[in-house]
NURO-50099 format. One record per residue (C-alpha): residue number from 0; x, y, z; residue in three letters. Coordinates in Angstrom, 1 decimal, padded with zeros to 4 digits. Example, Ala and Ser with C-alpha at 12.3 -4.5 7.8 and 13.67 -1.06 7.14 Angstrom:
% residues 2
<atom resi="0" c1="012.3" c2="-004.5" c3="007.8" resn="ala"/>
<atom resi="1" c1="013.7" c2="-001.1" c3="007.1" resn="ser"/>
***
This chain:
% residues 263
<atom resi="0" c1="139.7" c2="113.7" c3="145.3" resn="unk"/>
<atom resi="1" c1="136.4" c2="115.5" c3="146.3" resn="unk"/>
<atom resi="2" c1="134.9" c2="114.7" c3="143.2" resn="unk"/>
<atom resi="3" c1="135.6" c2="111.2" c3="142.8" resn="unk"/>
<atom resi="4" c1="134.0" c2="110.7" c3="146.2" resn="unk"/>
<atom resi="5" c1="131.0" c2="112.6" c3="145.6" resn="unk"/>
<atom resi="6" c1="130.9" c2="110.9" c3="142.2" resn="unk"/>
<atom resi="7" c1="130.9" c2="107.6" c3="144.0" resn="unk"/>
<atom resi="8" c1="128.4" c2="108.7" c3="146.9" resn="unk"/>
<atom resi="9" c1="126.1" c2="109.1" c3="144.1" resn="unk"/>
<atom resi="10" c1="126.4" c2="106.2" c3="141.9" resn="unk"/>
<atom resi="11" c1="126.2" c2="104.0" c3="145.0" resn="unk"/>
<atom resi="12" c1="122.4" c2="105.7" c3="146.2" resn="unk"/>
<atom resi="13" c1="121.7" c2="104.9" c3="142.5" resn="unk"/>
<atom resi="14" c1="123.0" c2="101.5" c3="143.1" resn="unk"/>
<atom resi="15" c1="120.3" c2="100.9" c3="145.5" resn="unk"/>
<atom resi="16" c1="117.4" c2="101.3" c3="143.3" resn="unk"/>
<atom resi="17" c1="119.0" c2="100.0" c3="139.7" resn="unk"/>
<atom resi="18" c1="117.2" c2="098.7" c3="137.1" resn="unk"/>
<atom resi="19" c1="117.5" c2="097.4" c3="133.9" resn="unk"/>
<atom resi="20" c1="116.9" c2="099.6" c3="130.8" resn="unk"/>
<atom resi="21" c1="113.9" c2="097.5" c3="129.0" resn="unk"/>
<atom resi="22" c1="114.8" c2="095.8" c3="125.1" resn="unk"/>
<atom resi="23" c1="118.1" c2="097.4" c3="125.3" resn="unk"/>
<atom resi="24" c1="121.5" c2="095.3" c3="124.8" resn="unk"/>
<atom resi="25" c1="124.8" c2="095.4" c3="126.4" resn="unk"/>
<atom resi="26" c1="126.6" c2="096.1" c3="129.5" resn="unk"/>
<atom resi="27" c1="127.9" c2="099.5" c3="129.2" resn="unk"/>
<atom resi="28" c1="124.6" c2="101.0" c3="127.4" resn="unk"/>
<atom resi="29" c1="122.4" c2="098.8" c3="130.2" resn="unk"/>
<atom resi="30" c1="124.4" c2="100.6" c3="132.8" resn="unk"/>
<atom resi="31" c1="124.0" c2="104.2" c3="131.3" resn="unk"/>
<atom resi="32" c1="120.0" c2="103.9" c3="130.7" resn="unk"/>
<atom resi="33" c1="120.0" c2="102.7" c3="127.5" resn="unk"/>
<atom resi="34" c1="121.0" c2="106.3" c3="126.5" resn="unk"/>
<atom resi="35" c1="123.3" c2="105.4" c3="123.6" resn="unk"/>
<atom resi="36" c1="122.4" c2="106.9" c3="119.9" resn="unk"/>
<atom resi="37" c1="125.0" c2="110.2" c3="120.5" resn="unk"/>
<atom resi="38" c1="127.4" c2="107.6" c3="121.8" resn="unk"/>
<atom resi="39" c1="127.4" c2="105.0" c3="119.8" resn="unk"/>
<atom resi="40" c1="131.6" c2="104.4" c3="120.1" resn="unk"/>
<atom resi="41" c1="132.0" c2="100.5" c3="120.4" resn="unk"/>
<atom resi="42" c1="130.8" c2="097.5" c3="118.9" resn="unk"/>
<atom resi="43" c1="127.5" c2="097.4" c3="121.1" resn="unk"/>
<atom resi="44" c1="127.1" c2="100.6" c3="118.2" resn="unk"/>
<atom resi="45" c1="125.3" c2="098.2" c3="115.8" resn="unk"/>
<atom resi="46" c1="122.3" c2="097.8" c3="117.5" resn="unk"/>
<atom resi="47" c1="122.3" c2="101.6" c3="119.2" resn="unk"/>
<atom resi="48" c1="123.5" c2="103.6" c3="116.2" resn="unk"/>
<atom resi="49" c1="125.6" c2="101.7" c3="113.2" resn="unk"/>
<atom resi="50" c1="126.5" c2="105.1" c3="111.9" resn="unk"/>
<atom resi="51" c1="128.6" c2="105.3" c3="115.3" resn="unk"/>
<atom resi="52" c1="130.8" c2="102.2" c3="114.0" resn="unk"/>
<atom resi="53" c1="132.7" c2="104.6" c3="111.6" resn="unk"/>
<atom resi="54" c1="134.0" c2="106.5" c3="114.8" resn="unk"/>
<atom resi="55" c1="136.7" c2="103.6" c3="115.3" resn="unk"/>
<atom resi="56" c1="140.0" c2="104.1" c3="114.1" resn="unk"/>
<atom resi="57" c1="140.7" c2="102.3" c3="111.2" resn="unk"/>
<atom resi="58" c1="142.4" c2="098.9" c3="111.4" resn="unk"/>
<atom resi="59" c1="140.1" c2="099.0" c3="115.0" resn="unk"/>
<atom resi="60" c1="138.7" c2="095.4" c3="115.6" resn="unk"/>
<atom resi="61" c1="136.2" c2="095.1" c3="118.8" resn="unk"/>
<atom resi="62" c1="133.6" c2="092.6" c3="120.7" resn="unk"/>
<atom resi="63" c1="130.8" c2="092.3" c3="122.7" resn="unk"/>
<atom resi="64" c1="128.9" c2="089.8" c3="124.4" resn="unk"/>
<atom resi="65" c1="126.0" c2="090.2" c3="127.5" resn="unk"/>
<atom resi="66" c1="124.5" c2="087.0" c3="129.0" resn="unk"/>
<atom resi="67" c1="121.5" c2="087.6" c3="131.2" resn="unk"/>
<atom resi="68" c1="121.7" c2="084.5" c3="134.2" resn="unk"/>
<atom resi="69" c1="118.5" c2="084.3" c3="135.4" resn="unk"/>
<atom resi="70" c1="115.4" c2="086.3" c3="135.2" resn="unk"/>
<atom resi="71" c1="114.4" c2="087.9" c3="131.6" resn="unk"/>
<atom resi="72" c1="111.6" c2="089.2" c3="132.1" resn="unk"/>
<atom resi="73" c1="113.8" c2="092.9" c3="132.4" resn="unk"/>
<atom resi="74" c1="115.6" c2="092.4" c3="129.4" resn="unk"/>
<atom resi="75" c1="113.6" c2="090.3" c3="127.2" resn="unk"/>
<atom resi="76" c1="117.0" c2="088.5" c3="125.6" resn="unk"/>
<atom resi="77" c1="119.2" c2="085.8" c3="126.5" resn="unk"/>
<atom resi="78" c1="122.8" c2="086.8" c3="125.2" resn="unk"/>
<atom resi="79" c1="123.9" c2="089.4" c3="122.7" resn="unk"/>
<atom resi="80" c1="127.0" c2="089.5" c3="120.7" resn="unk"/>
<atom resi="81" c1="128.7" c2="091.6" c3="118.5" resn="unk"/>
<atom resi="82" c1="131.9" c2="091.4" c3="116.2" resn="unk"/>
<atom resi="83" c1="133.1" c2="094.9" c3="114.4" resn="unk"/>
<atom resi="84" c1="135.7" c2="096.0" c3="112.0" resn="unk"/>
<atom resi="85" c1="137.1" c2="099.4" c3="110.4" resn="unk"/>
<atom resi="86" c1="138.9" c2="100.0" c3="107.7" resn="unk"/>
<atom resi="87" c1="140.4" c2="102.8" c3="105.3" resn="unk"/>
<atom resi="88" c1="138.4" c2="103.8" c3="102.7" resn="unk"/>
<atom resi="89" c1="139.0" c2="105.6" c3="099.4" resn="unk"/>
<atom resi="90" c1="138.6" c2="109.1" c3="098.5" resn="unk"/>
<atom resi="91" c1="134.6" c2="109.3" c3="098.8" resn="unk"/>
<atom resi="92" c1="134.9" c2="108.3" c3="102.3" resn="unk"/>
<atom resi="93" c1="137.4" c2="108.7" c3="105.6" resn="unk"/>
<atom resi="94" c1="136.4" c2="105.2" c3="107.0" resn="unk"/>
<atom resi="95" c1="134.2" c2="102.6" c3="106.5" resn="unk"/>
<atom resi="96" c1="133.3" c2="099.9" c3="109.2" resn="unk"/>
<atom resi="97" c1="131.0" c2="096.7" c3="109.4" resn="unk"/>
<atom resi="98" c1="130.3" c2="094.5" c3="112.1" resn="unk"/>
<atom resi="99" c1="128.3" c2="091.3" c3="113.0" resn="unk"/>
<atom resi="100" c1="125.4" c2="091.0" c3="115.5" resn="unk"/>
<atom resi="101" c1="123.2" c2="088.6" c3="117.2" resn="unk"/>
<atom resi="102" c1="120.6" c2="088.5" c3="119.8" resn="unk"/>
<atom resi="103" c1="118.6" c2="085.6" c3="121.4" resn="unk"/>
<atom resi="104" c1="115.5" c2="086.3" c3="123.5" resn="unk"/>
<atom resi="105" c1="111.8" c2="086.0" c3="124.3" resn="unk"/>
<atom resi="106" c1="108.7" c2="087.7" c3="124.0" resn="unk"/>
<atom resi="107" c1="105.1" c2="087.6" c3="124.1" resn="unk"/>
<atom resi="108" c1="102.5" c2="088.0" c3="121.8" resn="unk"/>
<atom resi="109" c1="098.8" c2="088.0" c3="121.9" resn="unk"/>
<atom resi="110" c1="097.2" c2="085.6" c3="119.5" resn="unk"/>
<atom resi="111" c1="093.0" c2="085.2" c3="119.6" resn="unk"/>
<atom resi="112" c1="093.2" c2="086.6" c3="123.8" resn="unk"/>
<atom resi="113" c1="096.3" c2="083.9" c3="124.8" resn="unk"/>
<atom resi="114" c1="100.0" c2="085.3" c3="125.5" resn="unk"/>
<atom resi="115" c1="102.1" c2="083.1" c3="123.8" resn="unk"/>
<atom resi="116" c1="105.6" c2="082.8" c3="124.4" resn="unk"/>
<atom resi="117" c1="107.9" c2="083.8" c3="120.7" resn="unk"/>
<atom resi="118" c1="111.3" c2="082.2" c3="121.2" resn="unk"/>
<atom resi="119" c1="113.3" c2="084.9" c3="118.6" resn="unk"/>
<atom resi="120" c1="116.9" c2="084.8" c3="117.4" resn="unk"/>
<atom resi="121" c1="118.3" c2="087.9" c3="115.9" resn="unk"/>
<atom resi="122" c1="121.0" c2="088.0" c3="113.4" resn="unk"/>
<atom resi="123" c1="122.3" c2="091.2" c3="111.8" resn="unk"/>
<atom resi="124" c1="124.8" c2="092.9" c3="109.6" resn="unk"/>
<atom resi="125" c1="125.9" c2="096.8" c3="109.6" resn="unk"/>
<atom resi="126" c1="127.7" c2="099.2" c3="108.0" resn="unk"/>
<atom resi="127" c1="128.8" c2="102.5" c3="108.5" resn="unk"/>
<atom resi="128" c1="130.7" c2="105.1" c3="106.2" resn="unk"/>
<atom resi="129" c1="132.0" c2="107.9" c3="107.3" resn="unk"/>
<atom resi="130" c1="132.0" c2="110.7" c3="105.0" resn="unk"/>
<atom resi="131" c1="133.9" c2="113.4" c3="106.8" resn="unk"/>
<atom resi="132" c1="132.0" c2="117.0" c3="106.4" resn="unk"/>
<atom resi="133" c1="128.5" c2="115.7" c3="106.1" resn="unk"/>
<atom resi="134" c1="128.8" c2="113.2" c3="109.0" resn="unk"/>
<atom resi="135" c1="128.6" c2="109.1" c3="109.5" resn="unk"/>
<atom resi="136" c1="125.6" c2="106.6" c3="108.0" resn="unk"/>
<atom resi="137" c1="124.6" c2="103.5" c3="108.9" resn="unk"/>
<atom resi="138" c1="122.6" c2="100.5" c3="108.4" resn="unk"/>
<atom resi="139" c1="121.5" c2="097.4" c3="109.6" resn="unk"/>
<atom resi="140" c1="120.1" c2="094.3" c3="107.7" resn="unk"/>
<atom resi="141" c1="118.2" c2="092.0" c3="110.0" resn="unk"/>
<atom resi="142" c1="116.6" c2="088.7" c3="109.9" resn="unk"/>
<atom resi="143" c1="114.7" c2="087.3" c3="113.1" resn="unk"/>
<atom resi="144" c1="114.0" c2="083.3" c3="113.4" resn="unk"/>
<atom resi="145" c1="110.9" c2="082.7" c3="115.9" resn="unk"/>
<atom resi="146" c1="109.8" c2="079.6" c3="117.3" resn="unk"/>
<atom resi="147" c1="106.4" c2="078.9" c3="118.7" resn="unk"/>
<atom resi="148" c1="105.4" c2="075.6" c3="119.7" resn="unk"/>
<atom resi="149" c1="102.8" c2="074.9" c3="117.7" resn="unk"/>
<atom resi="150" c1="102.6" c2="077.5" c3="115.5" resn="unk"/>
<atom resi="151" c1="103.6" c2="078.6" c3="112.0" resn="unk"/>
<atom resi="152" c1="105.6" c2="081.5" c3="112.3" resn="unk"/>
<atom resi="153" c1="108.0" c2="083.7" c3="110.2" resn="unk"/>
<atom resi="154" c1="109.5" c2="087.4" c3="110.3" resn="unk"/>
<atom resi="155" c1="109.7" c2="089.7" c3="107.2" resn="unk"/>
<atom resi="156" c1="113.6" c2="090.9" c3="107.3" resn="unk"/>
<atom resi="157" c1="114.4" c2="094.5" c3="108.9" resn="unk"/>
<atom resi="158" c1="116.1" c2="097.5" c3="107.7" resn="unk"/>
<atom resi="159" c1="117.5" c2="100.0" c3="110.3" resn="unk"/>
<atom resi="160" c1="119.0" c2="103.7" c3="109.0" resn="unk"/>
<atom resi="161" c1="121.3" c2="105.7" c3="110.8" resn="unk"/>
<atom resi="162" c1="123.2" c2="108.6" c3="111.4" resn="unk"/>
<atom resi="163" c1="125.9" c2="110.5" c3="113.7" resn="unk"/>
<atom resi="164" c1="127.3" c2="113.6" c3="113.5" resn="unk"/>
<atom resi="165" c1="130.0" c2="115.2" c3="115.3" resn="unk"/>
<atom resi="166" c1="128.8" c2="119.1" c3="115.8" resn="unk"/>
<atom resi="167" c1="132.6" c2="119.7" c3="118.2" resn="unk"/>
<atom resi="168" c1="134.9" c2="117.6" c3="119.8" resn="unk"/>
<atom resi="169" c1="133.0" c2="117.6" c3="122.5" resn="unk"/>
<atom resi="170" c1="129.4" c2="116.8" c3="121.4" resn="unk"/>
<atom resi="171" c1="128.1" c2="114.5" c3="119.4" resn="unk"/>
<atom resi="172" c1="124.3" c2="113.9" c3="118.2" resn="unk"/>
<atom resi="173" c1="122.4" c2="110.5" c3="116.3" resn="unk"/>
<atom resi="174" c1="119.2" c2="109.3" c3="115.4" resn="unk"/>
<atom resi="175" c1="118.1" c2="106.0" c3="114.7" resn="unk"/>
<atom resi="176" c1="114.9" c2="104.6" c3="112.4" resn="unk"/>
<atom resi="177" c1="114.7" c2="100.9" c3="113.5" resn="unk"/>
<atom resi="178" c1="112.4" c2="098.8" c3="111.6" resn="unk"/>
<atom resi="179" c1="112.3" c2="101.8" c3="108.8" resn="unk"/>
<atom resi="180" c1="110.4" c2="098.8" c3="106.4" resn="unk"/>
<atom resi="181" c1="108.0" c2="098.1" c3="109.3" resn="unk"/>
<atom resi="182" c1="108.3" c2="094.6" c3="109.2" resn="unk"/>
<atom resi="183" c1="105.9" c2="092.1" c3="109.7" resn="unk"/>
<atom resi="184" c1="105.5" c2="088.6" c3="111.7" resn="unk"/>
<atom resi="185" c1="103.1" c2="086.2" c3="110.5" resn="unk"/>
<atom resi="186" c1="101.9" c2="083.6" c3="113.3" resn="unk"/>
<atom resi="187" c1="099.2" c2="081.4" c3="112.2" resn="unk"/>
<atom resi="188" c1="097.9" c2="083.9" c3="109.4" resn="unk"/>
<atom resi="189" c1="097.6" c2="086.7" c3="112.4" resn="unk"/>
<atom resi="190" c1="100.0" c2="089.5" c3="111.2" resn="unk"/>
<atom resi="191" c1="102.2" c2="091.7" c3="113.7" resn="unk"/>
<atom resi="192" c1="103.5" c2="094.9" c3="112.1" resn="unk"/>
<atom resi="193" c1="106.3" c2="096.4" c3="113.8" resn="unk"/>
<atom resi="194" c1="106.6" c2="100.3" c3="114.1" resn="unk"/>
<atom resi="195" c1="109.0" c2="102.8" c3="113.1" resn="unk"/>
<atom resi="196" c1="111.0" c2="103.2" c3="116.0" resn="unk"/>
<atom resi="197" c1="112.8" c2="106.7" c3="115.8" resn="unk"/>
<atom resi="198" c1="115.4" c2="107.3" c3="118.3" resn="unk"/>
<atom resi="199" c1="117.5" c2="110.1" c3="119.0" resn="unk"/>
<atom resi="200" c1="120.2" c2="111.6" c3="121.3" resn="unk"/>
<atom resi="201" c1="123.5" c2="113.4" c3="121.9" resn="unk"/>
<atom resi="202" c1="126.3" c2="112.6" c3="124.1" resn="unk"/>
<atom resi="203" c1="128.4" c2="115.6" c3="125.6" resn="unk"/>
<atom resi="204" c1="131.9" c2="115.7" c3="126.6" resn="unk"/>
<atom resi="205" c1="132.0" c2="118.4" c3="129.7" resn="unk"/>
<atom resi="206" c1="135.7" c2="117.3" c3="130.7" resn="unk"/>
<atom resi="207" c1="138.2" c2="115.1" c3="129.2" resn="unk"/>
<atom resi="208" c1="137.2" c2="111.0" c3="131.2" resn="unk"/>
<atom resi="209" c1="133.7" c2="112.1" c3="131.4" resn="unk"/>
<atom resi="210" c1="130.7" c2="111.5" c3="128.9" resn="unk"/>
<atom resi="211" c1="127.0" c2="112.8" c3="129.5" resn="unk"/>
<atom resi="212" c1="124.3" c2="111.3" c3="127.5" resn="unk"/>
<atom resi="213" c1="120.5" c2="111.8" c3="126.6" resn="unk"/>
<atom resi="214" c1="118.3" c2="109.7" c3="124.7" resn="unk"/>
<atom resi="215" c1="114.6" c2="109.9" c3="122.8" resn="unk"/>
<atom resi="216" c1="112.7" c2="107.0" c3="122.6" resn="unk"/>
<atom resi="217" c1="110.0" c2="106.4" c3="120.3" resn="unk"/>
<atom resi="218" c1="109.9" c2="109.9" c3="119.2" resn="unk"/>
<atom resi="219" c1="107.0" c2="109.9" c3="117.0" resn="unk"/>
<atom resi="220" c1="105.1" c2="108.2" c3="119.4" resn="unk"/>
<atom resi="221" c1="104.7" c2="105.4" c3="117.0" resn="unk"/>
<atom resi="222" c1="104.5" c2="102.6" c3="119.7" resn="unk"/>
<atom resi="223" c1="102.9" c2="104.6" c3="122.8" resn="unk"/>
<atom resi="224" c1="106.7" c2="104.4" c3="124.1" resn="unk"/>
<atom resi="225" c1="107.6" c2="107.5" c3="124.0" resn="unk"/>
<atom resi="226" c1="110.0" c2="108.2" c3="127.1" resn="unk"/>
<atom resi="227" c1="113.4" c2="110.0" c3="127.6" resn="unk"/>
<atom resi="228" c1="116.7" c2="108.3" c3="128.6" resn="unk"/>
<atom resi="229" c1="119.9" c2="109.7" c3="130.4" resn="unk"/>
<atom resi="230" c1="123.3" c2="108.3" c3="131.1" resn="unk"/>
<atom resi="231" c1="126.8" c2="109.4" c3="132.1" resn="unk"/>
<atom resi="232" c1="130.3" c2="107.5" c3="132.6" resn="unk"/>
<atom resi="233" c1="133.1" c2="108.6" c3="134.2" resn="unk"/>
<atom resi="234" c1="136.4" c2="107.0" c3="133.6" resn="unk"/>
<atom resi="235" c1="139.0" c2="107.2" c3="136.6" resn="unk"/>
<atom resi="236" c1="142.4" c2="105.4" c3="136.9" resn="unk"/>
<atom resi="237" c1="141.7" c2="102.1" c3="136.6" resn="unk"/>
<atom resi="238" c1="138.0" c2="101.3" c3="136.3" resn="unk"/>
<atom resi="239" c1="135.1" c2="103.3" c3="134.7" resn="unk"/>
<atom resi="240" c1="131.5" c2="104.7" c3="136.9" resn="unk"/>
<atom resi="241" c1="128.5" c2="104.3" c3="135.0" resn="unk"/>
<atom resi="242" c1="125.0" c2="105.0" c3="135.8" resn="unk"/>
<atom resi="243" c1="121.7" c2="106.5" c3="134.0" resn="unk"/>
<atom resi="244" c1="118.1" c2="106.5" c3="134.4" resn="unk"/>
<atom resi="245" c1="115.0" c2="105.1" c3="131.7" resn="unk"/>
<atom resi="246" c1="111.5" c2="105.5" c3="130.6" resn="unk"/>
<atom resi="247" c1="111.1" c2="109.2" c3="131.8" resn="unk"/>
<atom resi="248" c1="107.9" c2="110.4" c3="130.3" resn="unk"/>
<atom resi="249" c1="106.6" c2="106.7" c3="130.1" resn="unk"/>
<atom resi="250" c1="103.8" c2="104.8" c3="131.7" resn="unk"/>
<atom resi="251" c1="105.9" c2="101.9" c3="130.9" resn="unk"/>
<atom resi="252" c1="108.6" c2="100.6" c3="133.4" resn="unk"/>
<atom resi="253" c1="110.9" c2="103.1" c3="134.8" resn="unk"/>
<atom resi="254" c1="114.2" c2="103.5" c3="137.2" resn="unk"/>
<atom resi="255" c1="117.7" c2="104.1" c3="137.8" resn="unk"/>
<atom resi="256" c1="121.0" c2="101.6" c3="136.6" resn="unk"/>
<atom resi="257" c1="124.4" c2="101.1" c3="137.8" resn="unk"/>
<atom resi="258" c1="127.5" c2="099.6" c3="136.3" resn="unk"/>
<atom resi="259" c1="131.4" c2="099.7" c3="136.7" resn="unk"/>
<atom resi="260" c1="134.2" c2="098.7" c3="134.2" resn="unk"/>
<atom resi="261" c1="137.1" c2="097.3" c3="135.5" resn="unk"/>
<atom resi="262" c1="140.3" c2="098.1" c3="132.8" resn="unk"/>
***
């Protein structure tokens, strides 16, 4: 009993200074940090780590969806959604699982000294294989639509890679290469590449209800993003403590988040 009111006292002192984990997507990652990639266990997997979708049973069908009510400046998106499957899989493979995504959202680019204001919808499809002994793959296939008023604009398609890999029952460990093909977007002949975005992480298991996680973002430094990312969730009787912390490391935006899951 003295640990689930110490947990609590905690959580709530975090509660009074939460944020919200920048570009990231869905409640229960949102609430941990955005510290997902060694986690990677649910549908909100297909944008954190595809390769985690093969963790689901097979026959296992889940959803997602996030709706941000008011201010996006935070999270940059609208709503996100997300529809998964797994299956049985022959003898090459223990499980295979695919899944459905999409995102709608804003962002700004710079075009000759003026922000202008990209409204982008996201639509992607994963898959994930697990292959037992050497671990689980994933990938994502991506397509953005933008609209600028009055602009030409269009989006090369995006390929994500990638992998998770159960070292013990109780700890896990990922890494993500999002937009491995650097796509481009074209507005009005100006060209924005995006970078490699390597992400890494591992989620550990200490007791049975209770998940740790860590998180690298921009690892190679590729953006000038490169910041740390910690979560943990503790699941109790009927509802489920979650908190974590962003941007460590970063010059970028920083701070603690908060969120409980009512079962």
């Amino acid at each position: 009993m003295r640990t689930v009111i110490t947990v609590f006292g905690l959580l709530a002192m975090l509660a009074l200074t939460a944020g919200v984990a920048s570009g990231d997507f869905g409640a229960r990652p949102l609430a941990m940090g955005g510290a997902f990639i060694g986690l990677a266990d649910d549908a909100n997997a297909t944008y954190y780590n595809p390769a985690g979708l093969a963790q689901l049973p097979a026959g296992t069908t889940l959803g997602t969806w996030t709706h941000t009510a008011d201010d996006q400046s935070e999270t940059s998106y609208k709503d996100y959604a997300s529809l998964v499957t797994s299956f049985a899989a022959s003898k090459w493979a223990k499980r295979i699982a695919v899944g459905a995504s999409y995102v709608a959202g804003d962002r700004y680019l710079a075009v000759n000294n003026t922000l202008i204001r990209d409204e982008e919808t996201h639509y992607w499809g994963s898959l994930a294989v697990d292959t037992g002994s050497l671990g689980m793959f994933g990938v994502n296939i991506r397509k953005v639509n933008d609209s600028i008023e009055g602009s030409s604009v269009d989006s090369d398609w995006a390929v994500d890679a990638s992998y998770l890999y159960k070292v013990s029952p109780e700890l896990t460990v990922g890494i993500l290469a999002q937009d491995l093909n650097e796509p481009v977007t074209t507005v009005d002949d100006v060209a924005f590449s995006h970078f490699i975005n390597w992400r890494a992480g591992l989620a550990y298991r200490p007791m049975t209800g209770t998940v740790v996680t860590v998180d690298a973002y921009d690892l190679a430094d590729n953006g000038g993003q490169q910041s740390a990312r910690f979560g943990v969730e503790k699941v109790l009787k009927n509802f489920t403590l979650r908190a974590g912390y962003y941007g460590l490391g970063s010059d970028l935006e920083k701070g603690a988040t908060f969120g409980i899951g009512i079962s």
